[in-house]
C-alpha positions in Angstrom: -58.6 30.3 -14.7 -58.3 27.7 -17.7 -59.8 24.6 -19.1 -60.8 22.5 -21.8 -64.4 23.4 -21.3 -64.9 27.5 -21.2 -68.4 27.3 -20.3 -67.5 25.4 -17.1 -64.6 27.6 -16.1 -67.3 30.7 -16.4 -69.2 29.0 -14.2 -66.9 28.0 -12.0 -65.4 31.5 -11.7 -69.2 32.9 -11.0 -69.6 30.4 -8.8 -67.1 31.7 -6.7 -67.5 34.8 -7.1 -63.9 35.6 -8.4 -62.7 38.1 -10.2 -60.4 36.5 -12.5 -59.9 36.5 -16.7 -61.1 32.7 -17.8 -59.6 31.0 -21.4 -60.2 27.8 -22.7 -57.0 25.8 -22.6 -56.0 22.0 -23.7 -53.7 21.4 -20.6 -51.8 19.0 -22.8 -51.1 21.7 -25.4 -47.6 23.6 -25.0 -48.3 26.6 -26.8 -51.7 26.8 -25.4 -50.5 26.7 -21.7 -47.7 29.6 -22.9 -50.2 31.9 -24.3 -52.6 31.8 -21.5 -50.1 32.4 -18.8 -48.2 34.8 -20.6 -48.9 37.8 -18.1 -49.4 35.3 -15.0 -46.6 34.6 -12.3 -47.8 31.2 -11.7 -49.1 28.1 -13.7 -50.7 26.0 -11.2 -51.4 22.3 -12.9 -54.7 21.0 -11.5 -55.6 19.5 -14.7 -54.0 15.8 -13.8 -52.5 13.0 -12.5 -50.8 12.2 -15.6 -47.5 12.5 -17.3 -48.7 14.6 -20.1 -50.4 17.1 -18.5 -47.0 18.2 -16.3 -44.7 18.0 -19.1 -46.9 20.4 -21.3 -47.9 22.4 -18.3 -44.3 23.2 -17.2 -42.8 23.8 -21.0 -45.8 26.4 -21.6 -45.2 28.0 -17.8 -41.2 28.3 -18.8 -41.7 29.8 -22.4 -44.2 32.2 -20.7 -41.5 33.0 -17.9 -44.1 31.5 -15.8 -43.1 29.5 -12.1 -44.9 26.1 -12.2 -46.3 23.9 -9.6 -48.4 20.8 -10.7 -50.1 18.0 -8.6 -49.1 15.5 -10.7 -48.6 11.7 -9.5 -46.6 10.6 -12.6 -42.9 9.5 -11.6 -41.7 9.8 -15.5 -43.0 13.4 -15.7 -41.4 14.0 -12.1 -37.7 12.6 -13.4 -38.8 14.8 -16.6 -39.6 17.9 -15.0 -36.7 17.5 -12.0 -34.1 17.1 -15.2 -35.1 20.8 -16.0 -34.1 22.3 -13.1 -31.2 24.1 -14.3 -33.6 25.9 -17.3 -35.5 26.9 -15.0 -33.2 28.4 -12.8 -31.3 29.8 -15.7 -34.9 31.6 -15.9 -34.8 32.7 -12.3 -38.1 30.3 -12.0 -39.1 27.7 -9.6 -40.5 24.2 -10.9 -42.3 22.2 -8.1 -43.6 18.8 -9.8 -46.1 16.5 -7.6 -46.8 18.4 -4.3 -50.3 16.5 -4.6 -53.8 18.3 -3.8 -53.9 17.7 0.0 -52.3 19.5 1.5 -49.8 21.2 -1.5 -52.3 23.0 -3.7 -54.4 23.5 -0.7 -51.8 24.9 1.2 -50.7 27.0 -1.2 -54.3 28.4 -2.2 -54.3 29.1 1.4 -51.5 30.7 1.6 -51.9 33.1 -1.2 -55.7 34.1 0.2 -54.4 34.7 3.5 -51.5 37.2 1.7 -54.9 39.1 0.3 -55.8 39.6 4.1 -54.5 43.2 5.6 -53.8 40.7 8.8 -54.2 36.6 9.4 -53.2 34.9 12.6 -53.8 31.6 11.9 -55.5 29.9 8.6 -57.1 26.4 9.0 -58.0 24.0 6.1 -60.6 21.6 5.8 -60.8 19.0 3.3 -63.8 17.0 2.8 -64.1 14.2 -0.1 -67.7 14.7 -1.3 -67.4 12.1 -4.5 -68.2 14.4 -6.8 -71.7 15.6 -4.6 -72.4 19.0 -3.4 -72.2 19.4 0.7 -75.3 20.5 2.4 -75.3 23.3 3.9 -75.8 21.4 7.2 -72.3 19.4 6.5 -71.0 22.9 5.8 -71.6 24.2 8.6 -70.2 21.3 10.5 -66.6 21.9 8.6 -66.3 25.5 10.1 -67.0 24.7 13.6 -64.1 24.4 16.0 -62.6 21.0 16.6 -64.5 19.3 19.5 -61.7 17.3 21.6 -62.6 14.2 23.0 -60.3 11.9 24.5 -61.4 8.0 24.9 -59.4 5.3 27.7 -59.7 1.5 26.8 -59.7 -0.1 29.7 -60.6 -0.1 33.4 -60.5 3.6 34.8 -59.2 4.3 38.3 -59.4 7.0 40.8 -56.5 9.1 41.8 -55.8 10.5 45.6 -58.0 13.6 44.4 -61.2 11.5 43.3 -61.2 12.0 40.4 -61.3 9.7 37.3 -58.3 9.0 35.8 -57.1 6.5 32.5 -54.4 3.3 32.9 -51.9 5.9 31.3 -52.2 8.0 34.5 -52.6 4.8 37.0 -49.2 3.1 34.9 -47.2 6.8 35.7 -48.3 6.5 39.4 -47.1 2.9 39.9 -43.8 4.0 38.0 -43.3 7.5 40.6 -44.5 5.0 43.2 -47.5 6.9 44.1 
């Protein structure tokens, strides 16, 4: 784990409760980016929306032999980074600019705890824009619960041959079987 800020990586990392090596890091610093992912598979950009922060990011992840996968939004570092494709093939490296946060870098954060799992049948993943303000544990609580499904019909509601209720969807399928 990297950042500008070391103290708040630390805490970060204790916070949850990761085991993980944690290095201060100026995202838009090449050689900084290279030497903290030199014995990592994976540089994965979460440091910006920018076009700095990719370019840097993705030159530091290929001098370190590194793959690299950013969230970026910037289209000039996305024609930048796509026009490197063949040096980082000629790495045998993968360079995935701009998958975005949700769902790419969630997805993928998914997908690499469910890997840690000795079995996983399905993985679900809740997002839930807090702006910057810690859930309680009540809203927490609400995010792991199963989906509730409820089904609304605008409109006047019928009865079919069996008595029960039925929507206009199921009344407009009758009239067109000509029941």
């Amino acid at each position: 784990m990297a950042g500008r800020d070391l103290a708040a990586v630390d805490a970060r990392r204790a916070e949850l409760g990761v085991d993980a090596i944690t290095v201060q890091v100026d995202a838009t610093d090449e050689a900084q980016v290279a030497d903290a992912a030199l014995n990592c598979d994976l540089v994965l950009n979460l440091a910006g929306l920018d076009h700095a922060t990719p370019i840097s990011g993705a030159r530091g992840a290929l001098a370190a032999g590194c793959q690299y996968v950013d969230i970026g939004a910037s289209a000039t570092a996305v024609l930048t980074l796509l026009g490197w494709t063949d040096e980082f093939e000629a790495a045998g490296l993968a360079c995935l600019p701009s998958i975005g946060l949700v769902p790419g870098a969630m997805n993928l954060l998914a997908c690499q705890a469910a890997a840690q799992l000795d079995r996983c049948d399905s993985v679900s993943v809740n997002c839930c824009r807090t702006g910057g303000r810690s859930l309680s544990r009540r809203a927490l609580a609400r995010l792991h619960r199963p989906p509730v499904r409820r089904q609304r019909f605008h409109g006047r509601q019928g009865t079919s041959a069996s008595g029960r209720a039925d929507s206009p969807k199921t009344r407009l399928g009758e009239r067109l079987s000509g029941n």
